[in-house]
N, C-alpha and C positions, 0 to 999 in steps of 0.2 A: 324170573317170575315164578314158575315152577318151583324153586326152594321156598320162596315165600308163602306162598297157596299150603305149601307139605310144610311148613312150622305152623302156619293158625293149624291145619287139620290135625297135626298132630300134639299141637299143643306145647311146644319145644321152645326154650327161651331162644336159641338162635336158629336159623335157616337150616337144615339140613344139607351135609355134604352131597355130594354125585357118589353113588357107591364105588369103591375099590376095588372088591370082590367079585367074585362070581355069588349069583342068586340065585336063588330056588323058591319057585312057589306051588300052590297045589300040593300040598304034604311031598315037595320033591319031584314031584312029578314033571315040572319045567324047571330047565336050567337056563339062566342069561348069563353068556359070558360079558366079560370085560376085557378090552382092548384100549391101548393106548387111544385110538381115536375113537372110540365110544361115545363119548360126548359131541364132538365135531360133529358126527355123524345123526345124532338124535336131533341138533340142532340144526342141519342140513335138512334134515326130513321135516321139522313142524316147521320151517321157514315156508315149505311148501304148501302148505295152510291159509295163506294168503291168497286173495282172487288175482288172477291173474289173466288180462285180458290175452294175450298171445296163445297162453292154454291154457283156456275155459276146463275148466272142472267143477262139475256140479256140486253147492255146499254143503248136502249130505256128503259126499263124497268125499271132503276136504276137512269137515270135520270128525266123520269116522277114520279116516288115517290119520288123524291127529292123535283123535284117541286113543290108536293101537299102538300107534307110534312109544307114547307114554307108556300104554300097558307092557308091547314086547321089547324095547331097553330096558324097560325096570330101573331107572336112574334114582331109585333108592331104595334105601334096608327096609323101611315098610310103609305101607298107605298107598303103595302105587294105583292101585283100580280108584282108588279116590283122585288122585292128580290126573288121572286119566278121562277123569268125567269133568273134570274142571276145566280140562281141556277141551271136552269137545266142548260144552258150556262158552266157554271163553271164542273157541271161533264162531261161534254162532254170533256171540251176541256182539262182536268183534262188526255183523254186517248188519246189526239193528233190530237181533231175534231174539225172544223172549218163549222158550214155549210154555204152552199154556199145560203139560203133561210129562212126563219125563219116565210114568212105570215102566213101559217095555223097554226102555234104557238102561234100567238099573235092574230089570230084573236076569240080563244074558250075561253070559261067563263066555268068555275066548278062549281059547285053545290055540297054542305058537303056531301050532302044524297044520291048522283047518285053515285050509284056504277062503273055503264058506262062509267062514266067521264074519270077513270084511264087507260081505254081501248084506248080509244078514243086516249088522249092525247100520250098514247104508239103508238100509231099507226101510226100517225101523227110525230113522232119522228123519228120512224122508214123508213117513205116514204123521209122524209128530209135526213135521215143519207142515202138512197139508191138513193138518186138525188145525193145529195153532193158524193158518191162514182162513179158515172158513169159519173160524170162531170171529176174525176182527173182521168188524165192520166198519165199512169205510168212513176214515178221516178218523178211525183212531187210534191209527198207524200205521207202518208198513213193512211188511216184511218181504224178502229178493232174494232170488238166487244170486 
């Protein structure tokens, strides 16, 4: 799903590959390596993205690891911050959420090494899913953790 999202965004007559290489973003300033199981591995962690009744993970929480998830593999040569917002996009509305704002989203940058980041970005998920909840008024819709 993920190649297909990054050929519309990027406009590519086919699907882009999963990178081979090592990458670098931030004028170099982060590196993502490539390993044989790379991929295995990206796909183990957004599997995690799903609700999961046995353990309950809040869906800020499920869709900010999604997202970083996207962002620190870096599973392509470019447009990653974009596949990364389509992914949280995508788990959200995955549980029947639509938000009504998405600036404080689009306007943070992550860093590999800040652990804060992942806070942050939950946080900031969560202030949107509670606009977007006290904006609808009942019966015309719903939206759940």
């Amino acid at each position: 799903m993920l190649q297909r999202w990054q050929q519309h965004v990027l406009g590519t007559p086919q699907p882009p590959p999963f990178r081979d290489q090592p990458a670098f973003a931030k004028g170099g300033r982060e590196r993502y390596g490539i390993g044989p199981d790379t991929r295995a591995r990206l796909d183990a962690c957004l599997a995690q993205s799903t609700q999961d009744a046995a353990s309950p993970v809040p869906l800020a929480a499920r869709a900010a690891r999604a997202c970083l998830d996207v962002c620190f593999f870096h599973p392509f040569d470019d447009g990653n911050a974009r596949s990364a917002f389509l992914t949280l996009v995508f788990v959200l509305a995955r549980e029947g959420i639509t938000l009504d704002d998405v600036s404080l989203l689009r306007r943070v940058s992550f860093q590999a090494d800040a652990p804060q980041d992942a806070l942050t970005l939950t946080r900031y998920i969560d202030i949107h899913l509670r606009d977007t909840r006290s904006n609808t008024s009942p019966g015309e819709g719903s939206t759940h953790d």
